[in-house]
N, C-alpha and C positions, 0 to 999 in steps of 0.2 A: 504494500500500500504506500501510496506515495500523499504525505502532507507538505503543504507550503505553507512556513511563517510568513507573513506580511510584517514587518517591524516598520511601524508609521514613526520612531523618531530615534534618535540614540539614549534615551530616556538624563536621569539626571547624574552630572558626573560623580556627584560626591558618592550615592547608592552603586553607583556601576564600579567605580574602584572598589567598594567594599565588597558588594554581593556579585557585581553582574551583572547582565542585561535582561531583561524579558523572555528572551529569544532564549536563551540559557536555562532561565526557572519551566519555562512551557518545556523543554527539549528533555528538563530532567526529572518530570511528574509524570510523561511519557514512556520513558525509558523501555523502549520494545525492538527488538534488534531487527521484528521483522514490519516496521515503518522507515523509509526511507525519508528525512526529513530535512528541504531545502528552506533557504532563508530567503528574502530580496527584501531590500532597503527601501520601499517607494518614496520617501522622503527624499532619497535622491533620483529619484523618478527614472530607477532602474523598472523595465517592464519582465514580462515572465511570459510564459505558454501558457494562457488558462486551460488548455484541455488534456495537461499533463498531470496534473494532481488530481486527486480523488476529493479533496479538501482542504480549505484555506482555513486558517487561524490569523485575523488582524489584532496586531497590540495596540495595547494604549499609547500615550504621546502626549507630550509637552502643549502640543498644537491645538489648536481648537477647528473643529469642523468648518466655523463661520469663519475662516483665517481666508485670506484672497490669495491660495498660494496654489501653483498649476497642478502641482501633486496630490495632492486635496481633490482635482474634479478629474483627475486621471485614475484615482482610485474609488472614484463614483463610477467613474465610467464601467470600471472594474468589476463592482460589483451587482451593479444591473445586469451586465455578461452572466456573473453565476446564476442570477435569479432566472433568467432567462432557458438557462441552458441547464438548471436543475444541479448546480455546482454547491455540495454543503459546506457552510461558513461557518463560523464562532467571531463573534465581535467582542473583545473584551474592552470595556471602560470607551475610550476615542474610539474604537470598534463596533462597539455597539451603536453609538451616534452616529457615524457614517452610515452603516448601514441603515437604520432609521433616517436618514436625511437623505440619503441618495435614493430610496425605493420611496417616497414619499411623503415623510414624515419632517417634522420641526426639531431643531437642538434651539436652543438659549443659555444665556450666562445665566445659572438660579439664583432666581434675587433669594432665598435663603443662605447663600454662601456656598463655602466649602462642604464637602463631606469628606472628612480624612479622618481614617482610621478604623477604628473596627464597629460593625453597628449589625445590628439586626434587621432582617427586612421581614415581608410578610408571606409565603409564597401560597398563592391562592389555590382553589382546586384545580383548575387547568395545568398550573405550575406541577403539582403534587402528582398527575396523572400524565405528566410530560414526562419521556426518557431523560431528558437534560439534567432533572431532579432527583433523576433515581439514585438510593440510598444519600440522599442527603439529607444530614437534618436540618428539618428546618427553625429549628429554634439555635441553631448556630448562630457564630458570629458571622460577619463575612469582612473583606478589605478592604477599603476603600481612596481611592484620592484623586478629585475630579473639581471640579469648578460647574461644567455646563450639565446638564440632563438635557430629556429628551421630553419636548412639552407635548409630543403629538406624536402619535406610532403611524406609520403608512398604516392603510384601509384594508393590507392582505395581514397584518401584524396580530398575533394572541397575547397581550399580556398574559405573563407567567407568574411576574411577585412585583412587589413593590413599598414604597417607605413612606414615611413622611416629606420626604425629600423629592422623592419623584416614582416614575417608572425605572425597575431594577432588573429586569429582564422581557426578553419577546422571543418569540417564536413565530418564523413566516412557514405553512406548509410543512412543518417538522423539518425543514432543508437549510433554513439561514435562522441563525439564532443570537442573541444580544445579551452579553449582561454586564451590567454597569460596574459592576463589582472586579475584584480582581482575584482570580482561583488560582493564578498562578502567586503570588503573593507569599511571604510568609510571617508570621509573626514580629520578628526581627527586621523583614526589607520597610514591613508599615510604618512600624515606631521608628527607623531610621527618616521617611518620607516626613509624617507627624515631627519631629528633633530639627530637621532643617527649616522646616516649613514656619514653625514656630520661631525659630533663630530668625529667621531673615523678617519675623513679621506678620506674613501671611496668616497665619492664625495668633488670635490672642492667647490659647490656653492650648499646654501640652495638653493632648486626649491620651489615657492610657487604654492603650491595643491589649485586646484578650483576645485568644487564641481561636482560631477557628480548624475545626478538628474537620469537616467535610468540603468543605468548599472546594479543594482542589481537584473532588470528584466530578465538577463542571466538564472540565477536559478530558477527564477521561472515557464520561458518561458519550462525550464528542467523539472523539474515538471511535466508541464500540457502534456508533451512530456509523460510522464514514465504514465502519467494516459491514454491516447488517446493508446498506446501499447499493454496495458490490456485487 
């Protein structure tokens, strides 16, 4: 089985000297010797074969969806192609909103602010009886660090769960799916994001991160999604 990372940004320096990239935390929750699993940068609007992969994963990003920048409408473009052509995606965090804005749907800055750090979300019955969710609890925590949500799902979209904050996951067709959260995450990369983010400012109040014991099962639950396709 062949997966493509989308990596939308080089994420932030001071977490990537420590931890790593994105590309790294998704690559090693996977860990299956029989996924062949390629990277492309589209931030630098390196392009790829969409009908090489059985499945895309896009990561989160610095970047915001509503940003004027070409790579932005090159990976709209992108992923109108999967919808199109029945191609399964995972949107984490930036990923989620693109997809949600490029199939037809609204991102905005949330005028409630940030969500950084670890929270609870709700996941409804559709969530619950969604593969995405399977053996997840849902009274977990989950990761978070985002600025914009997603105020409007496209018209083909299911919400799955969601918070105070906003919508925290979709489901198009069981084939492209979104969630705001971060499964690839761990305890240690959150509180390191939360420790800067506070240092520079951007939040008034360190949040302390508790541990989310299922979430990383997101990915994997995608996975067994992109193998039952086949």
């Amino acid at each position: 089985m062949k997966l493509l990372i989308i990596s939308a940004g080089p994420g932030m320096q001071e977490v990537r000297e420590k931890y790593g990239h994105a590309i790294d935390w998704i690559s090693s929750v996977i860990s299956s010797p029989n996924i062949e699993i390629d990277v492309t940068h589209i931030y630098k609007n390196e392009d790829f074969d969409e009908s090489y992969y059985d499945g895309w994963i896009i990561t989160g990003s610095s970047s915001s969806v509503r940003d004027n920048q070409e790579w932005i409408d090159f990976l709209k473009n992108k992923i109108i192609h999967a919808s199109i052509n029945f191609i399964p995606v995972l949107g984490i965090c930036f990923g989620h909103q693109i997809i949600s804005e490029a199939l037809g749907g609204k991102v905005i800055k949330n005028q409630k602010g940030w969500e950084l750090g670890s929270y609870k979300i709700k996941v409804n019955n559709k969530g619950v009886s969604n593969p995405l969710f399977s053996d997840i609890d849902a009274n977990d925590y989950f990761y978070f660090s985002h600025e914009d949500v997603v105020s409007e799902l496209p018209d083909s979209a299911v919400e799955l769960a969601n918070n105070n904050m906003g919508v925290q996951s979709f489901s198009i067709k069981n084939q492209i799916f979104g969630v705001q959260f971060h499964p690839e995450f761990t305890s240690d990369i959150t509180q390191e994001y939360v420790n800067i983010r506070y240092k520079r400012g951007i939040i008034n109040h360190c949040n302390q991160v508790f541990e989310s014991k299922t979430s990383y099962k997101i990915i994997l639950n995608f996975i067994r999604l992109l193998r039952e396709s086949k």
